[in-house]
C-alpha positions as CSV (number, residue, x, y, z in Angstrom):
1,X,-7.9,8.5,-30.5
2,X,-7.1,12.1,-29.4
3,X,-8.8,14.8,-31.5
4,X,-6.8,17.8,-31.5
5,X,-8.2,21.3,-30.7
6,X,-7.1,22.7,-33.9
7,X,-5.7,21.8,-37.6
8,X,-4.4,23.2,-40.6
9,X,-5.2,22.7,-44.2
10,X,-4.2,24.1,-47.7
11,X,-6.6,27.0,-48.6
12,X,-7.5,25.5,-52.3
13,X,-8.3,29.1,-53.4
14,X,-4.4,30.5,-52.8
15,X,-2.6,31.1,-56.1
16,X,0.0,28.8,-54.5
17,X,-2.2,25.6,-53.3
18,X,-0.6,23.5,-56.3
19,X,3.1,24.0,-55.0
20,X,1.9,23.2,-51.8
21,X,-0.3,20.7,-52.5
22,X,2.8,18.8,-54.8
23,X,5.2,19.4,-51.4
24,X,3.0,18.2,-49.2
25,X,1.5,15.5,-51.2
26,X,-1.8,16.2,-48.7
27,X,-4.0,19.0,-47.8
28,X,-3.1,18.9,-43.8
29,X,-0.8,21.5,-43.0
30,X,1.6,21.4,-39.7
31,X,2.2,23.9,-38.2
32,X,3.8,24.7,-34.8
33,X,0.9,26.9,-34.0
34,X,-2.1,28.1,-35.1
35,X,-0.4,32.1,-34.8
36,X,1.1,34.3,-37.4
37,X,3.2,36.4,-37.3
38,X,4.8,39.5,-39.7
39,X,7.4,38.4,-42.5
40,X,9.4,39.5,-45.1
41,X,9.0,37.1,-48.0
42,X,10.6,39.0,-51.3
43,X,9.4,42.5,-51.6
44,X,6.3,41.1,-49.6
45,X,5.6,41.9,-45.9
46,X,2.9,39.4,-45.2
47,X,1.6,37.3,-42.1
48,X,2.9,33.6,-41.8
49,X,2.3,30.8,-40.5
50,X,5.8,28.8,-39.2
51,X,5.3,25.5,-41.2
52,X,6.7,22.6,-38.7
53,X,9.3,21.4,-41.2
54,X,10.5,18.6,-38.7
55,X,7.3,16.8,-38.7
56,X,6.5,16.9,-42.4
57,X,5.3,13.4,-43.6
58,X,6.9,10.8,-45.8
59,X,9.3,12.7,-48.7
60,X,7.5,15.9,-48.3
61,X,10.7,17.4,-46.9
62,X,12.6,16.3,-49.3
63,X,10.4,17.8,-52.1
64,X,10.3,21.2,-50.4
65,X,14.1,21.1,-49.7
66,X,14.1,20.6,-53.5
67,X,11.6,23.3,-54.1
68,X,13.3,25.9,-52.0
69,X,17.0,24.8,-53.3
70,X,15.5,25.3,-57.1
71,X,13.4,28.7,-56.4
72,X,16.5,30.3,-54.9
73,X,19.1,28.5,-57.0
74,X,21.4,26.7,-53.7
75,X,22.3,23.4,-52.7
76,X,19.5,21.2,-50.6
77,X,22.1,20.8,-47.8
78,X,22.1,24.5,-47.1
79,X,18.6,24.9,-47.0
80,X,18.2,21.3,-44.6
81,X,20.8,23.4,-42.6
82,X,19.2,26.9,-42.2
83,X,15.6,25.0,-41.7
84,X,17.5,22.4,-39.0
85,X,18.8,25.6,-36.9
86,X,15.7,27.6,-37.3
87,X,13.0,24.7,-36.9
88,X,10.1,25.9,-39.1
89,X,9.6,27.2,-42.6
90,X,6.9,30.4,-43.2
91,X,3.7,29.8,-45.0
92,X,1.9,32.7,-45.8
93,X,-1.6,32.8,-44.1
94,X,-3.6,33.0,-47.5
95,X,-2.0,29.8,-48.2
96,X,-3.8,28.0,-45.2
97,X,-7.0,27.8,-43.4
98,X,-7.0,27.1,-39.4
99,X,-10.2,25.0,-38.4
100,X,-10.9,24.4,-34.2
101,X,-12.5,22.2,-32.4
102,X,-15.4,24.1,-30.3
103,X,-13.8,22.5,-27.3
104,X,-10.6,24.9,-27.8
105,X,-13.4,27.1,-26.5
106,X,-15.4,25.7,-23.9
């Protein structure tokens, strides 16, 4: 088996590691890169990480379709649609921890 140079996990300290945690129904985080970048989320200007919402396991896009469609009061289809064209989903960086392998730096 392949190790992979780096990973992502829930940071159990962020105020919001419950919400995730019941989305994601794991700690393990994809992401499509182990970068952030500057948001706006709200009133917030933060740095995020792009969640990889194509390659979440089991019903765990499902539940954050549901999540999303509830905090913002729309339909789940036009959530699946704006997350379809745009391929990712932020997660701000509090929210996760980035671990590497030591051979990402060999």
């Amino acid at each position: 088996m392949a190790r992979e140079l780096w990973w992502a996990s829930l940071n159990h300290s962020s105020p919001r590691y419950a919400d995730w945690f019941a989305i994601l129904g794991q700690d393990r985080v994809p992401l499509l890169s182990p970068w952030t970048a500057k948001a706006k989320l709200g009133e917030e200007t933060c740095e995020v990480y792009a969640l990889d919402w194509q390659n979440l396991e089991g019903d765990a896009s499902q539940r954050l379709l549901e999540f999303i469609a509830k905090k913002f009061g729309v339909g789940t289809e036009v959530i699946e649609a704006d997350l379809d064209r745009d391929g990712h989903f932020p997660i701000r960086e509090q929210d996760v921890t980035i671990f590497y392998d030591i051979r990402a730096f060999l």
